[in-house]
C-alpha positions, 0 to 999 in steps of 0.5 A, spaced: 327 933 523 320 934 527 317 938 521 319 933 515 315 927 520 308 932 519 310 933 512 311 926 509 304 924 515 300 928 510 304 927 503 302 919 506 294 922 507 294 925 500 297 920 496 291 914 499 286 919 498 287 922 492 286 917 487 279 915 492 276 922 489 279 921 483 276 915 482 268 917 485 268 924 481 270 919 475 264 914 478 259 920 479 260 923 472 258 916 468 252 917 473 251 924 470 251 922 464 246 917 464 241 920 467 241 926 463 241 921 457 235 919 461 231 925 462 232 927 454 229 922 453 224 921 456 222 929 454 224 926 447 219 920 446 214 923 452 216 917 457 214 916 464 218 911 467 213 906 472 221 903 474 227 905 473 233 902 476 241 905 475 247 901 477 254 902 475 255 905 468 248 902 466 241 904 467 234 901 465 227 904 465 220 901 463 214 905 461 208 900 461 202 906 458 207 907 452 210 900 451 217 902 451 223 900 455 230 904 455 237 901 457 243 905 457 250 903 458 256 908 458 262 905 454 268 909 455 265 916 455 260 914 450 252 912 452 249 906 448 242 908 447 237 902 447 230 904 446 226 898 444 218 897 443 215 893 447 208 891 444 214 887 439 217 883 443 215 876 443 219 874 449 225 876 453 230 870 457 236 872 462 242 868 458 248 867 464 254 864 462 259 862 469 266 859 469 269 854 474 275 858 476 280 854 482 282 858 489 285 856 495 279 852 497 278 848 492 273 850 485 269 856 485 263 858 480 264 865 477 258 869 473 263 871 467 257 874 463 249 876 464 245 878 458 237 878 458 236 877 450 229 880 447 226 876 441 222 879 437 215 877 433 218 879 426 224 873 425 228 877 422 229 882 426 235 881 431 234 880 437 237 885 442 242 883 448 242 887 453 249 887 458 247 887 465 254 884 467 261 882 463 267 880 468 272 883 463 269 891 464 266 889 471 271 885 477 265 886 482 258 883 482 253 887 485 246 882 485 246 883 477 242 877 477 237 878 481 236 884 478 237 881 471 230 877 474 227 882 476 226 886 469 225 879 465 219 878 469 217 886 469 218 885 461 215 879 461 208 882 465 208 888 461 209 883 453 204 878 456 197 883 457 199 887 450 199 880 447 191 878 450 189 885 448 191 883 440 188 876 441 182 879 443 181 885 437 
């Protein structure tokens, strides 16, 4: 009887920290992945990222000598490659979508989605969306709105000094 109690103390300790680990290498290999996408590309288009940031399964970097903005996002395994000129951007905004759910303590405002949308001078191009935050994919926030303003103003200092230099050409 005193052997099973050290044998069913450990089968206890495995079975909560396995799925721990598990869960980390899984977190850690969509980390790997973006930032080896990241760096081909970077070798690829010649880039050198004056900002970068990486978060969750996503990532962001900016280049202001080439004009050149890259997001990354993993969707089951796979990264989604969004490489956009800067110098044809006409502008970017933050499009934030909230929704009112009820708790123990009364009505509570919940960030379903965050979005930053890049307009484009050519009209029929389609304006692009960048996912920073969807509830459905991610239950936990982690100061996606700030970062999503923290870009649109990189973004938006980066567009404004190429649109002075067109005018003044």
């Amino acid at each position: 009887m005193n052997i099973s109690m050290p044998l069913l103390s450990v089968l206890l300790v495995l079975v909560t920290v396995i799925p721990f680990l598990i869960l980390n290498y899984s977190g850690k290999g969509e980390a790997k992945m973006l930032r080896k996408k990241a760096d081909s590309l970077k070798k690829e288009f010649n880039l050198k990222f004056n900002l970068e940031e990486n978060w969750g399964n996503s990532f962001i970097g900016l280049d202001t000598e080439c004009n050149t903005l890259v997001f990354l996002k993993v969707f089951d395994g796979v990264v989604a490659t969004e490489i956009i000129d800067l110098a044809a951007v006409d502008k970017s905004e933050i499009i934030k979508k909230d929704k009112v759910v009820r708790n123990a303590h009364g009505k509570e405002v919940v960030l379903e989605k965050l979005d930053l949308r890049i307009a484009f001078f050519d009209t029929g191009k389609p304006d692009k969306l960048l996912n920073f935050y969807d509830l459905e994919d991610v239950y936990l926030e982690d100061y996606e709105l700030r970062r999503a303003e923290k870009w649109n103003a990189a973004i938006a200092n980066t567009i404004v000094p190429s649109l002075h230099r067109e005018q003044v050409a």
